[in-house]
C-alpha positions as CSV (number, residue, x, y, z in Angstrom):
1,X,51.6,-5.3,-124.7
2,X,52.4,-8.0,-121.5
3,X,49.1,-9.6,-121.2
4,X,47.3,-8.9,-124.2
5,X,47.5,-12.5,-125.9
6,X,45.8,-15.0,-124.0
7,X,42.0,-14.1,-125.0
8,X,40.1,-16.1,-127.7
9,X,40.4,-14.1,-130.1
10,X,43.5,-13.6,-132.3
11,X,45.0,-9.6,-132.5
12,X,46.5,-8.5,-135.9
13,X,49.6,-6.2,-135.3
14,X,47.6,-3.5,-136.1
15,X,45.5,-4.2,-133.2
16,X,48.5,-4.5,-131.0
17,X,49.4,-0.7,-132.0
18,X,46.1,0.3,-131.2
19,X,46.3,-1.1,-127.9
20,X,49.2,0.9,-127.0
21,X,48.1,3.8,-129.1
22,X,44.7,3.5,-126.0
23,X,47.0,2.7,-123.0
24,X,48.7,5.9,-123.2
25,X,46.1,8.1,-123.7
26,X,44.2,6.2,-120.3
27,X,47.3,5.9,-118.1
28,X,46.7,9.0,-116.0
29,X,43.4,8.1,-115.3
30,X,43.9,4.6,-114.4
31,X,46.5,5.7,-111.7
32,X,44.2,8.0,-111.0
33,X,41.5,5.9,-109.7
34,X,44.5,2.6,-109.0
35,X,45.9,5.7,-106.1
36,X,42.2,6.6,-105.1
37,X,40.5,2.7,-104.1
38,X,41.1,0.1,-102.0
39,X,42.6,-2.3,-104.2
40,X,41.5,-5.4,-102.2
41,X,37.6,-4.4,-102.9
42,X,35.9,-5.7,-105.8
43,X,35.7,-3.4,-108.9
44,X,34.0,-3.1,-112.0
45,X,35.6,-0.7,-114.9
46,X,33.1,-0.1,-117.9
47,X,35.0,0.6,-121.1
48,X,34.3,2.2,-124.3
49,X,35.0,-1.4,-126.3
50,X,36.6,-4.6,-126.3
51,X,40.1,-2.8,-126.9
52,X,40.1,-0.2,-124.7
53,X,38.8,-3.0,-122.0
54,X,41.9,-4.9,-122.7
55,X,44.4,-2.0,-122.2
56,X,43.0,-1.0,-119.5
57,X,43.3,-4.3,-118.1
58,X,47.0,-4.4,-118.6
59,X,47.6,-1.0,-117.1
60,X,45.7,-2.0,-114.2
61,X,47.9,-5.3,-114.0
62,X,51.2,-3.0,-114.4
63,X,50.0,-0.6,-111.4
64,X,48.4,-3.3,-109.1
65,X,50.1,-3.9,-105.8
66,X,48.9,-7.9,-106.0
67,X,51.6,-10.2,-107.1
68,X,48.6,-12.7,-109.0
69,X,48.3,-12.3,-112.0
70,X,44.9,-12.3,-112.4
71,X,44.3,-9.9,-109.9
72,X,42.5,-8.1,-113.1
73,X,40.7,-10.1,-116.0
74,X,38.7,-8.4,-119.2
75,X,35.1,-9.8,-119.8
76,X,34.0,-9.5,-123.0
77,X,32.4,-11.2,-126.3
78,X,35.9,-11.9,-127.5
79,X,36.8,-13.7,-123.6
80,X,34.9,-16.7,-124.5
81,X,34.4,-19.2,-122.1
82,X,37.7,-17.7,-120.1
83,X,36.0,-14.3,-119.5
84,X,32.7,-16.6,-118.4
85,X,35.0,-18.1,-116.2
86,X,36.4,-15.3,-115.0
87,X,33.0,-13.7,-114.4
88,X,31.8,-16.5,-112.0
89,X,34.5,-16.6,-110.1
90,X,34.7,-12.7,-109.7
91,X,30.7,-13.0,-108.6
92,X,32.2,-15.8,-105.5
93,X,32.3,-13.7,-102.6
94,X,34.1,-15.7,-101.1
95,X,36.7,-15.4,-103.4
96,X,39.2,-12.4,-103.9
97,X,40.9,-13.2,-107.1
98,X,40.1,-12.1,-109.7
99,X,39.8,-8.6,-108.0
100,X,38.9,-6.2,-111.0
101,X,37.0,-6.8,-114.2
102,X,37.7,-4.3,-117.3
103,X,34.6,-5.0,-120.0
104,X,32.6,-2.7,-122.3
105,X,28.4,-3.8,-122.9
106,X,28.7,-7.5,-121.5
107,X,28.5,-6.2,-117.1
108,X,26.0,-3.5,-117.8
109,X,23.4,-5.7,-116.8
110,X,22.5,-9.1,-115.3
111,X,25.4,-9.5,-113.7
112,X,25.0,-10.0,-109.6
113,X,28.2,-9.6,-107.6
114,X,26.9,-8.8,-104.5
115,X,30.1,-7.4,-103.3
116,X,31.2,-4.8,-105.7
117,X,32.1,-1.6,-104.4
118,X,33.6,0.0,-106.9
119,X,32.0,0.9,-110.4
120,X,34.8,3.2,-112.8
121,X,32.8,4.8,-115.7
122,X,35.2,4.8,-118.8
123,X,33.1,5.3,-121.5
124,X,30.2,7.8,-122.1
125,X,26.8,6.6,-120.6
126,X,23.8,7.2,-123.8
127,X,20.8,7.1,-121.6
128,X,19.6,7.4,-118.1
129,X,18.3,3.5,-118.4
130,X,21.5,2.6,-119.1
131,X,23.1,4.7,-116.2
132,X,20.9,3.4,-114.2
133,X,21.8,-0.7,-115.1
134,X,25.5,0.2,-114.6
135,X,25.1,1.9,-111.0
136,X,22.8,-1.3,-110.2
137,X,26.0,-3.4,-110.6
138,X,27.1,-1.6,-107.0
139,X,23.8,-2.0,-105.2
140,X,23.5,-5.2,-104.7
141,X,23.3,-5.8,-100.4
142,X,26.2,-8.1,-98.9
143,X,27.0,-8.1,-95.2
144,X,29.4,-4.6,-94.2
145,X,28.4,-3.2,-97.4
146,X,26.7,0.4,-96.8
147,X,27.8,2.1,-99.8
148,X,30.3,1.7,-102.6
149,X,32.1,4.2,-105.1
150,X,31.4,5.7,-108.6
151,X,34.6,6.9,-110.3
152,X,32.6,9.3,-113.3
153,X,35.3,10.0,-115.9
154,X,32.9,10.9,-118.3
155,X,30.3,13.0,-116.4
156,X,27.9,10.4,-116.4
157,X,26.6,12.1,-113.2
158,X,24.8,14.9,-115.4
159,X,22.0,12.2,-115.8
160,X,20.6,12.9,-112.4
161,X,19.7,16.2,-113.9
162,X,17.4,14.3,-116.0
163,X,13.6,15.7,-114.6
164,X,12.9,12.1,-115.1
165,X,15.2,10.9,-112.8
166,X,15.6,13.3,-110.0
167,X,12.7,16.5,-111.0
168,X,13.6,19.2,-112.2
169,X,17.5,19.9,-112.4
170,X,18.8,23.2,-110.5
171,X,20.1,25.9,-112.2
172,X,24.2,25.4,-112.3
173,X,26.5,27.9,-110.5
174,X,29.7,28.8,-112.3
175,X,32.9,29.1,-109.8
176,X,36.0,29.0,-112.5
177,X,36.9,31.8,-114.0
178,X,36.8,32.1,-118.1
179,X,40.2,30.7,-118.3
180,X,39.4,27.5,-116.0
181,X,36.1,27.1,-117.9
182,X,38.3,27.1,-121.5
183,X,40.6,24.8,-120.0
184,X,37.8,22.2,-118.4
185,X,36.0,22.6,-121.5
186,X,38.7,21.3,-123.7
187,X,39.4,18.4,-121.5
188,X,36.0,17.3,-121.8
189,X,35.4,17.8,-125.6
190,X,38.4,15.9,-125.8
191,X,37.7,13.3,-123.7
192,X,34.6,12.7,-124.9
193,X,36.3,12.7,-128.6
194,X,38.8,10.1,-127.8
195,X,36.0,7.9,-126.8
196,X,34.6,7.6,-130.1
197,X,37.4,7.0,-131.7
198,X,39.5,4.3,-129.7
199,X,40.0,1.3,-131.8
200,X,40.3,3.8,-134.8
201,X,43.6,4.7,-136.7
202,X,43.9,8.7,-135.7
203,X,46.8,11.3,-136.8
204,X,45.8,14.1,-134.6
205,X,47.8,14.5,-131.2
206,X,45.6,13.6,-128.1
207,X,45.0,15.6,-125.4
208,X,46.1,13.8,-121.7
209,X,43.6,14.0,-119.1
210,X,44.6,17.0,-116.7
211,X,41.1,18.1,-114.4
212,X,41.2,21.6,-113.2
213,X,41.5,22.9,-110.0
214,X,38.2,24.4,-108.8
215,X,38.9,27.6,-106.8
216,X,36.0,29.2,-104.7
217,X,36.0,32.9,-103.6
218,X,34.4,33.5,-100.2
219,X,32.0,36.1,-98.6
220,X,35.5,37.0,-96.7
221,X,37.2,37.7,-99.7
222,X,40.0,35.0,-99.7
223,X,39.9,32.1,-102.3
224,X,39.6,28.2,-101.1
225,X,40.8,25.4,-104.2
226,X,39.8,22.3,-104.3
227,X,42.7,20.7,-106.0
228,X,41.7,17.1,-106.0
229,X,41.2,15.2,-109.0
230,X,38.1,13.6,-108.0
231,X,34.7,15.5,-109.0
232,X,32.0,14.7,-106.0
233,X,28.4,15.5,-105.6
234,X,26.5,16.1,-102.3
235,X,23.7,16.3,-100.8
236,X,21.4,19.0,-99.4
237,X,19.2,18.2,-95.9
238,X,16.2,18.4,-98.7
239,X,17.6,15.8,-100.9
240,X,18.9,18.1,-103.6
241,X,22.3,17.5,-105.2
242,X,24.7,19.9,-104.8
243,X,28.5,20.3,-106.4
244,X,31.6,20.5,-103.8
245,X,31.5,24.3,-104.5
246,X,28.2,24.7,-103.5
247,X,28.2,22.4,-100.7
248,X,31.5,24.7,-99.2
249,X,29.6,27.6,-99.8
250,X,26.9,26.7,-97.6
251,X,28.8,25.8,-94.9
252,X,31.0,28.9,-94.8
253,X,27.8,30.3,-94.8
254,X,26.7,28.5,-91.5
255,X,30.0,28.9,-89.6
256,X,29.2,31.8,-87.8
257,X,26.4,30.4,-85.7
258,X,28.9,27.7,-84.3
259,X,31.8,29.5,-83.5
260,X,32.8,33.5,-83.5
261,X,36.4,32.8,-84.6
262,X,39.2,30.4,-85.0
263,X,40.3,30.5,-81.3
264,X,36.5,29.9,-80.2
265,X,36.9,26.9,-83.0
266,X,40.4,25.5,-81.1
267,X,38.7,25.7,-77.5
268,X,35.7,24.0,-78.7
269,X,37.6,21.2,-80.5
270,X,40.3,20.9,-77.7
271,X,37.4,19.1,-74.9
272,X,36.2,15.8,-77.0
273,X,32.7,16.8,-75.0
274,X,32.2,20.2,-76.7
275,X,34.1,18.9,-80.1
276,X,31.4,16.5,-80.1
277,X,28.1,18.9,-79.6
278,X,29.9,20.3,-82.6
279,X,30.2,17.5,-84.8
280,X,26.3,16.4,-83.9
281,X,25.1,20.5,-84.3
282,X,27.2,20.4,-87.8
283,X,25.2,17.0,-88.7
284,X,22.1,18.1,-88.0
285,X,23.0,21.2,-90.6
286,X,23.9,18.3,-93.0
287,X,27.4,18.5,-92.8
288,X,28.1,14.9,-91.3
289,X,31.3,13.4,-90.5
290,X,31.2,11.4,-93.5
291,X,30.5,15.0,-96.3
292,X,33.4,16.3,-93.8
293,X,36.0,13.8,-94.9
294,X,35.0,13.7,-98.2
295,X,35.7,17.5,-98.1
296,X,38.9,16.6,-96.3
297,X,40.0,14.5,-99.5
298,X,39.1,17.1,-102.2
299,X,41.4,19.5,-100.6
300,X,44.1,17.3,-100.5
301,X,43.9,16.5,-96.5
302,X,42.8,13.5,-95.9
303,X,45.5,12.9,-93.3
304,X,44.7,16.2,-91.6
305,X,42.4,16.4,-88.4
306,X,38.6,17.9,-89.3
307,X,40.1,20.5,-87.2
308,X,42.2,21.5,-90.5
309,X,39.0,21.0,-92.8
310,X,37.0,23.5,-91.0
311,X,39.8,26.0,-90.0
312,X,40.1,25.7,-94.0
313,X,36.7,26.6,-94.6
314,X,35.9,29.0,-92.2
315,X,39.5,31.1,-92.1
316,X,41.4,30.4,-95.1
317,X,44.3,28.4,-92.8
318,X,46.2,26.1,-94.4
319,X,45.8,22.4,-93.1
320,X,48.5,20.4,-91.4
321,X,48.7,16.5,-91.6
322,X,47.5,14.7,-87.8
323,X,51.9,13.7,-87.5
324,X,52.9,16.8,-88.0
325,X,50.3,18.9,-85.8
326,X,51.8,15.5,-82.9
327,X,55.4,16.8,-83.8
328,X,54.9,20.0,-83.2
329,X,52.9,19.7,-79.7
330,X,54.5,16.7,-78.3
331,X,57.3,17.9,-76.1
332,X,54.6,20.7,-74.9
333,X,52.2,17.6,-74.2
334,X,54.9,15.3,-72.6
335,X,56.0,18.7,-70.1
336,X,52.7,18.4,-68.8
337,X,52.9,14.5,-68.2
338,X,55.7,12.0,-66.9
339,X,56.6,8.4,-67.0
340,X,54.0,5.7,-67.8
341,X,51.6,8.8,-68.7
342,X,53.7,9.8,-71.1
343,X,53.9,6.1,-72.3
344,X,50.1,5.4,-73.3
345,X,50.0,9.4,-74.6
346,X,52.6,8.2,-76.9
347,X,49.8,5.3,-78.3
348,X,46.9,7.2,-77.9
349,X,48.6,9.8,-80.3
350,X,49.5,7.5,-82.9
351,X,46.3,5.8,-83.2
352,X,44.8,9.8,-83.3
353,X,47.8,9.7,-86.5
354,X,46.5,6.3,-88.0
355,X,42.8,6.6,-87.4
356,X,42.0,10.0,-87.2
357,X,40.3,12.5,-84.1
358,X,37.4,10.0,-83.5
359,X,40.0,8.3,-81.3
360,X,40.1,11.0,-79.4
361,X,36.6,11.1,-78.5
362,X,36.0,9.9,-74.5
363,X,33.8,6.8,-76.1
364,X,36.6,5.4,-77.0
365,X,39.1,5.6,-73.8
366,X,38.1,1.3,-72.4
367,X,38.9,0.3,-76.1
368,X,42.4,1.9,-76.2
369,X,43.1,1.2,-72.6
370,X,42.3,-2.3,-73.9
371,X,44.3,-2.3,-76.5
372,X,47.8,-1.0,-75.0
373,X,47.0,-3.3,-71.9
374,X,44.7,-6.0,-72.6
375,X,42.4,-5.1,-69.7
376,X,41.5,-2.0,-67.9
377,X,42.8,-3.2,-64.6
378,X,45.8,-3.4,-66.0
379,X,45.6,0.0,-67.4
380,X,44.4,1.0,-63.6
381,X,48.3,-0.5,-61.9
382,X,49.8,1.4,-64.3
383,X,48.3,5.0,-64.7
384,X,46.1,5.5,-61.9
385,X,42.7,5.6,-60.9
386,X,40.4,5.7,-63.4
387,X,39.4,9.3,-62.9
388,X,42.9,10.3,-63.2
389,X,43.5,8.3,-66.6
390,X,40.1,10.3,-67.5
391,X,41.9,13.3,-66.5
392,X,45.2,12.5,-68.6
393,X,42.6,11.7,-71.6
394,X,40.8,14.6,-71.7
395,X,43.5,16.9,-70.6
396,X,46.5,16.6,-73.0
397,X,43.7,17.6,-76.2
398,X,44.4,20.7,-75.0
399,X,47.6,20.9,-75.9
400,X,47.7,19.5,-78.7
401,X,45.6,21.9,-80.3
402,X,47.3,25.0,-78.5
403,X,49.1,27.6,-80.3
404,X,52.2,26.8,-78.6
405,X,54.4,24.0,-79.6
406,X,57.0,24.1,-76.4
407,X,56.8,24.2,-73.2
């Protein structure tokens, strides 16, 4: 396999067929998590053993969209002083190459990279100790650092369930059906299995890594999925974790003291100032911005408005991406406006594409005026006073979340 010669250590054939034999039972779930970061941030990815660490290297290296080729390096016993090499310049900050370090017991602890932000757990975790050194390797502080990512292929999570950890664990609530449950259960016990034996001559077939979909009937009777790949925990206002289920659960619950129905939900998210008392009242329930668009992502619409995500929720409707919910209200929207209007509605609604419906909030009107015209004044020949470029702002929302896509 490309890449799989230069360590220390010499590999017999058989190794070589054993390498193989471990990339392609882990290449869904290294393009799982290749598709899911930011592959310019700094990642760790904790393997079962030396082996697996080096075929997951190469599969990393064969789905990577950097041209270096040491964009990722394995770290392990058999690395030598290469992998020690490897290692120091990885922990340079300053440094982006290399960008992703496979290894298996050598990272779990003492290592400080201050700017790793992304920890993929490949092989099972035996004890909350050691959980605990392996999620210290994404603590560490560095400056515009606020959180980083745990990519749990192996349910490592359950460890907060440990009463030593976290208290008392909650009692779990099923929302698969007997068939899902079979299905998960299989993956798992496989998973697990294939752990175990990686580096070990096996007959058997092996099953590929395929997570269900999780689908969640509601008090109104209609079912939501959460189709994503990605299994993410949450938290309630008293510090309890919850599942994705759970945490949809109790928001559908909470829905009707915001809004009465879907129309009332349009109106209130068409003004940025009542959109915003929404947002803040749906924070102060614990359903933030940030557990909004995490929601967004397991449902497969992370390029939709937070419109979409609670029109989801709340009414069953079936998200639209930000472009095509533009392309469908944009000639209404321009009917309504002419010339040089038209021309910064055109930039305001791609950045609302790009960025998302935080840039359509009246906070950030200077900053775009700014950016299509370099200074307000500007902005002021063009369009108008500034009470009529207010107007235009805050005006066109309405359209684009109205039920009519023409004029």
């Amino acid at each position: 396999m490309e890449g799989a010669v230069d360590e220390a250590r010499t590999y017999t054939e058989t190794d070589f067929n054993r390498i193989i034999e471990i990339a392609e039972r882990e290449r869904y779930r290294v393009q799982l998590f290749m598709e899911e970061i930011n592959q310019n941030q700094k990642t760790l990815v904790f393997c079962a053993n030396q082996l697996h660490a080096l075929a997951v290297r190469d599969l990393i290296n064969q789905m990577k969209i950097s041209s270096n080729p040491n964009y990722c390096v394995r770290v392990t016993a058999d690395d030598g002083k290469l992998g020690e090499q490897h290692l120091s310049t990885f922990q340079d900050n300053e440094k982006n190459i290399p960008t992703i370090l496979t290894t298996s017991q050598k990272l779990s602890t003492g290592v400080d990279a201050r700017n790793v932000r992304n920890i993929v757990l490949m092989r099972p975790i035996n004890s909350m100790i050691e959980f605990k050194q392996i999620i210290g390797r994404g603590t560490r502080l560095f400056d515009g650092k606020d959180y980083f990512t745990i990519y749990d292929f192996v349910k490592a999570y359950e460890h907060f369930n440990d009463p030593e950890w976290d208290g008392e664990p909650q009692e779990p609530v099923l929302v698969k059906d007997s068939r899902e449950r079979q299905k998960s259960d299989k993956y798992n016990v496989s998973t697990t299995e294939s752990f175990k034996d990686i580096g070990k001559d096996r007959n058997e077939s092996t099953e590929i890594y395929r997570p269900p979909t999780i689908k969640i009937k509601l008090a109104d009777g209609k079912e939501r999925t959460l189709p994503h790949q990605i299994s993410t925990s949450f938290w309630s206002p008293d510090g309890k974790p919850m599942s994705a289920a759970e945490f949809v659960e109790r928001l559908f619950g909470e829905i009707p003291e915001l809004f009465k129905n879907e129309d009332e939900l349009k109106a209130i998210w068409s003004r940025p100032d009542t959109r915003k008392a929404l947002l803040e009242g749906l924070a102060e329930k614990g359903y933030g911005e940030e557990q909004l668009t995490e929601i967004s992502r397991l449902i497969d619409a992370e390029k939709s408005d937070l419109y979409d995500v609670l029109a989801y929720i709340a009414y069953a409707s079936p998200p639209i991406s930000r472009r095509e919910r533009v392309l469908a209200h944009k000639a209404l929207i321009f009917s309504r406006y002419m010339g040089k209007q038209q021309e910064f509605l055109e930039f305001v609604l791609e950045q609302y594409i790009q960025e998302g419906v935080g840039e359509l909030d009246r906070s950030k009107l200077p900053k775009l005026l700014e950016l299509k015209y370099h200074a307000v004044r500007d902005a002021v020949t063009q369009l108008g006073s500034v009470a009529t470029i207010s107007e235009v702002f805050i005006g066109f929302q309405q359209y684009l979340y109205s039920q009519d896509r023409a004029a």
